[in-house]
C-alpha atoms as an extended CHARMM CRD file, in Angstrom:
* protein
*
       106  EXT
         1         1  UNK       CA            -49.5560000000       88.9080000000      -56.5260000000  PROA      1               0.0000000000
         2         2  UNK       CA            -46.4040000000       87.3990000000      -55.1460000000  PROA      2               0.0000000000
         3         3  UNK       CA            -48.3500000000       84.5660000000      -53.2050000000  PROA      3               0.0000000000
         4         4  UNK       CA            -50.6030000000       83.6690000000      -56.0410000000  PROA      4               0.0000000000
         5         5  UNK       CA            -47.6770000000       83.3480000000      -57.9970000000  PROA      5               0.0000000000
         6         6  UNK       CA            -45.5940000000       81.6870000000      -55.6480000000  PROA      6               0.0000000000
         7         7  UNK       CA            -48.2800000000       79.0930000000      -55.1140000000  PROA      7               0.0000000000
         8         8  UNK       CA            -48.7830000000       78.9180000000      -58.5730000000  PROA      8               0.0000000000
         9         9  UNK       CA            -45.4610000000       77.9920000000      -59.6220000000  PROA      9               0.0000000000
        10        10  UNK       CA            -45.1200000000       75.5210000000      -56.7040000000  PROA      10              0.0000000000
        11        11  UNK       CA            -48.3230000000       74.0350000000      -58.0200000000  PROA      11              0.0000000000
        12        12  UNK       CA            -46.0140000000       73.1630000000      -61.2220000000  PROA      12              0.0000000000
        13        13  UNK       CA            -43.9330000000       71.0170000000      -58.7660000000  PROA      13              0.0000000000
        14        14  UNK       CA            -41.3420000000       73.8580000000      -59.4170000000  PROA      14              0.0000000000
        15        15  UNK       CA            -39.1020000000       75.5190000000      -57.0140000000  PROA      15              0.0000000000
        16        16  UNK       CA            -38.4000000000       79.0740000000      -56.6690000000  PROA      16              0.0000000000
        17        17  UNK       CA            -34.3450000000       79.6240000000      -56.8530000000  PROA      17              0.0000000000
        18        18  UNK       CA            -34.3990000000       83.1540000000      -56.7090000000  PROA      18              0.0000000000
        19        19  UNK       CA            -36.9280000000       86.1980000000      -57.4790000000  PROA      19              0.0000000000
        20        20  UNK       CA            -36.9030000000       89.9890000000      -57.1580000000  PROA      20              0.0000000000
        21        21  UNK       CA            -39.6900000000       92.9610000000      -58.2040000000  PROA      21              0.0000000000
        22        22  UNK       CA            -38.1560000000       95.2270000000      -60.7490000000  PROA      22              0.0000000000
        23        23  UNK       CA            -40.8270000000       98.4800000000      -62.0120000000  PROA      23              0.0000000000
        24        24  UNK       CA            -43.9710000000       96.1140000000      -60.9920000000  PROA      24              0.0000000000
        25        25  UNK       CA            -42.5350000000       92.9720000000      -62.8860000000  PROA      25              0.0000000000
        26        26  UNK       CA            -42.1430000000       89.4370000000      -60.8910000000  PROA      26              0.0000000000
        27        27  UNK       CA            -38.8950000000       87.9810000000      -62.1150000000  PROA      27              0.0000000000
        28        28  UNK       CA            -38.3390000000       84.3930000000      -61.1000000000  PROA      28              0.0000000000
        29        29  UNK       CA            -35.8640000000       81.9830000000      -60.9670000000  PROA      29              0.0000000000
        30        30  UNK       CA            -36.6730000000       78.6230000000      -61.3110000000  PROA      30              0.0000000000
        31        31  UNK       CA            -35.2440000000       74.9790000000      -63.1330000000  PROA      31              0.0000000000
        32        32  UNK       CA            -37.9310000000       75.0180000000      -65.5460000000  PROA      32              0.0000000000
        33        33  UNK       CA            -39.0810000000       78.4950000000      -66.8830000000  PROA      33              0.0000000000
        34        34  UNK       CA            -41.7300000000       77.2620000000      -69.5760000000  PROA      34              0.0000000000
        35        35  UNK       CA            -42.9730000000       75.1030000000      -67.0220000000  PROA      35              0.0000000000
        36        36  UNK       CA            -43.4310000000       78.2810000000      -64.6480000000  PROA      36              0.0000000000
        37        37  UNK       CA            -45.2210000000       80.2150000000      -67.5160000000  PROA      37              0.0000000000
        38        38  UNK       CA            -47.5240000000       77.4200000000      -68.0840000000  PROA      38              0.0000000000
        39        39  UNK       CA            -48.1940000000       77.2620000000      -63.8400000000  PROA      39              0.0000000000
        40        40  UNK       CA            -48.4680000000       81.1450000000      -63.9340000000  PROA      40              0.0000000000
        41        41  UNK       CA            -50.7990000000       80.9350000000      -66.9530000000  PROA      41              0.0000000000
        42        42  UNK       CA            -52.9440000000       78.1190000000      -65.6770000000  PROA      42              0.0000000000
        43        43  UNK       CA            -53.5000000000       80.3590000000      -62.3490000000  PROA      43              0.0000000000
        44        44  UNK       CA            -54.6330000000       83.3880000000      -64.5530000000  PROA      44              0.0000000000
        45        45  UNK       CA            -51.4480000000       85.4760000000      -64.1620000000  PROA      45              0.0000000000
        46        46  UNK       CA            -49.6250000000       86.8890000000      -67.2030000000  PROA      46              0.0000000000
        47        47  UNK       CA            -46.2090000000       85.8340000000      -67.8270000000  PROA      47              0.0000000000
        48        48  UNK       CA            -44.9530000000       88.4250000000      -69.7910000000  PROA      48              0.0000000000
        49        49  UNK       CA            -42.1500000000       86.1070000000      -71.4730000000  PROA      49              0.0000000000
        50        50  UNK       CA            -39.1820000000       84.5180000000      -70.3300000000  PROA      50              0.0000000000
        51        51  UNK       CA            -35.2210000000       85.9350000000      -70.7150000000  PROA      51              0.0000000000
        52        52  UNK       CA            -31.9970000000       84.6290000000      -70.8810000000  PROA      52              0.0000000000
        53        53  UNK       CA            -30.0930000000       85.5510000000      -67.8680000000  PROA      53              0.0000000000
        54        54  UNK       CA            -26.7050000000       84.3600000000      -66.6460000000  PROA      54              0.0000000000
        55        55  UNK       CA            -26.7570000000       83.0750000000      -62.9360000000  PROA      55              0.0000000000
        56        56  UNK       CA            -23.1970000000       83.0140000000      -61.1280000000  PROA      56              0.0000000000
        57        57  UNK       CA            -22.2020000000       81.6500000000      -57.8340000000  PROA      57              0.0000000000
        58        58  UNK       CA            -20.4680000000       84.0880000000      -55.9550000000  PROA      58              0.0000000000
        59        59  UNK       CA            -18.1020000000       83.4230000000      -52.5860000000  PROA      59              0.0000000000
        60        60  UNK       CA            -19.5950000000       84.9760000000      -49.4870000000  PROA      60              0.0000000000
        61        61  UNK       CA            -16.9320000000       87.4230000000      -48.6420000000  PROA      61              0.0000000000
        62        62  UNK       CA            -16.6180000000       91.0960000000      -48.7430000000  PROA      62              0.0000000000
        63        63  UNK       CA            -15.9410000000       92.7140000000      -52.2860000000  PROA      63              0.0000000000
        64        64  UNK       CA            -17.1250000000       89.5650000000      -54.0030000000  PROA      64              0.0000000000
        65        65  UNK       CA            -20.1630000000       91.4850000000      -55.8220000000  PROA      65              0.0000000000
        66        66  UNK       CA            -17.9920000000       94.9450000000      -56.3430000000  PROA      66              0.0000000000
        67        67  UNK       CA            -15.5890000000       92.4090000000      -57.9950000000  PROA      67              0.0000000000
        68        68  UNK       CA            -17.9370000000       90.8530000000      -60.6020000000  PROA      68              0.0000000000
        69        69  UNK       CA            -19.9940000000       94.1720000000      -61.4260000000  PROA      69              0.0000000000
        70        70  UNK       CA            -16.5420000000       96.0590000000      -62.0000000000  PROA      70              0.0000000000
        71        71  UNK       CA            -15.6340000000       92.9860000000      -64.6610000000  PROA      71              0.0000000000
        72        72  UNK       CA            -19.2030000000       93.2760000000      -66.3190000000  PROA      72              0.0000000000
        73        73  UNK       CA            -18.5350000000       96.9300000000      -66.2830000000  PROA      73              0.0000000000
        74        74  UNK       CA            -14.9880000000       96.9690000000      -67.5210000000  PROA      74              0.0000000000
        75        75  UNK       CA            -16.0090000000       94.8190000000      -70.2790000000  PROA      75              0.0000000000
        76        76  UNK       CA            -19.0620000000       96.9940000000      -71.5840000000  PROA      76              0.0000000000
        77        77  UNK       CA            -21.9600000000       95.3880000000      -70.4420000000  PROA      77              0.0000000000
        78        78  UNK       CA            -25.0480000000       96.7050000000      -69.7830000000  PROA      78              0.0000000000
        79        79  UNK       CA            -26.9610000000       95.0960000000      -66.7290000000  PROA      79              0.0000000000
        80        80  UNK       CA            -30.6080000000       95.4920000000      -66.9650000000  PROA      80              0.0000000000
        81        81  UNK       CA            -31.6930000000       93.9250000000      -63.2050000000  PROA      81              0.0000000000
        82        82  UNK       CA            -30.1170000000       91.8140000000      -60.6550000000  PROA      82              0.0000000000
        83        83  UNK       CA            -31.0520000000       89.6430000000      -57.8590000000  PROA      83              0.0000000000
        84        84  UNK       CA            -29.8160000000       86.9170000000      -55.4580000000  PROA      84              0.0000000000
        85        85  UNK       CA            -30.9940000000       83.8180000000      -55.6010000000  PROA      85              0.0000000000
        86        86  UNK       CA            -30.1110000000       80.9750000000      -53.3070000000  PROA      86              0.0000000000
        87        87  UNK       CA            -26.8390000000       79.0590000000      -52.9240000000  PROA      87              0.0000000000
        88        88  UNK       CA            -24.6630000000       82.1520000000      -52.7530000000  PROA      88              0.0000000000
        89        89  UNK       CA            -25.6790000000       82.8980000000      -56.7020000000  PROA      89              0.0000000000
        90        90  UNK       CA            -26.3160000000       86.2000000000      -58.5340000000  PROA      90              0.0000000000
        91        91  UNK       CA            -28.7290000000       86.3080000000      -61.3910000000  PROA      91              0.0000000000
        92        92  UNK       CA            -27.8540000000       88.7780000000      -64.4920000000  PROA      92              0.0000000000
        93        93  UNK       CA            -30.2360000000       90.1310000000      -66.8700000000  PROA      93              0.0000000000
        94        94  UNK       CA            -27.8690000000       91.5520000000      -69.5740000000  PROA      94              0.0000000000
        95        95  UNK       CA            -27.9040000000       93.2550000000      -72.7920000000  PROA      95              0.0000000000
        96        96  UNK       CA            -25.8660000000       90.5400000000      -74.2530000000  PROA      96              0.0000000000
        97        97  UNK       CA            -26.0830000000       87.6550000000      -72.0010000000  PROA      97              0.0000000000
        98        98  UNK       CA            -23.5310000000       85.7200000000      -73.9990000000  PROA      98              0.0000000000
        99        99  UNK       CA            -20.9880000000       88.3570000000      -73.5440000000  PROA      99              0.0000000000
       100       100  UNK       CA            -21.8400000000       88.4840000000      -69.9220000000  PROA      100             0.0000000000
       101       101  UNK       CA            -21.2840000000       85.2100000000      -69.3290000000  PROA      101             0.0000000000
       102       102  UNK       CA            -18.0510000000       85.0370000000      -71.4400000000  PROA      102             0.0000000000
       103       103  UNK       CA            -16.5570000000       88.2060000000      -69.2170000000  PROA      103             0.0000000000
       104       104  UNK       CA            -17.1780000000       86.2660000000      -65.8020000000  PROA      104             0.0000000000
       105       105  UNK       CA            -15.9530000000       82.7510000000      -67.0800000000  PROA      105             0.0000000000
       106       106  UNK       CA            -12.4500000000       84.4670000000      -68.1880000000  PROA      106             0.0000000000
């Protein structure tokens, strides 16, 4: 599934930023998610539906991921999934994605 969909989306003229495989579910990162559900569809894969996610760049030292969890964590959040994506950035699927977003901007 992952190469159909890969060459699916980069069909679209779209490049994937980041992805991960949570409980048999593609998640992918890209510039242009309806774009990618319209690729995905085209190729005959479902695209189950698109969420908001906050995506943070993160400095490539030690403790620099402990560091942002604990914040989310400290501030109530509820993190759904996770996954790197590239340029040294972390992508967030959160309850409240607003909330998120306003904890790691502080």
């Amino acid at each position: 599934m992952l190469a159909r969909a890969a060459e699916a989306i980069a069909s679209g003229g779209l490049n994937i930023e980041g992805f991960a495989e949570v409980d048999g579910i593609l998640h992918v990162l890209t510039a242009d998610p309806r774009q990618a559900r319209l690729a995905l569809e085209a190729a005959g894969l479902s695209a189950g539906g698109e969420r908001e996610v906050v995506v943070v760049r993160i400095e490539d030292r030690s403790g620099a991921v402990a560091e942002l969890f604990g914040r989310l964590a400290s501030a109530g959040v509820n993190v759904r999934h996770t996954y790197v994506a590239s340029g040294h950035r972390v992508v967030i699927a959160a309850d409240e994605p607003d909330k998120a977003l306003q904890v790691l901007q502080a």
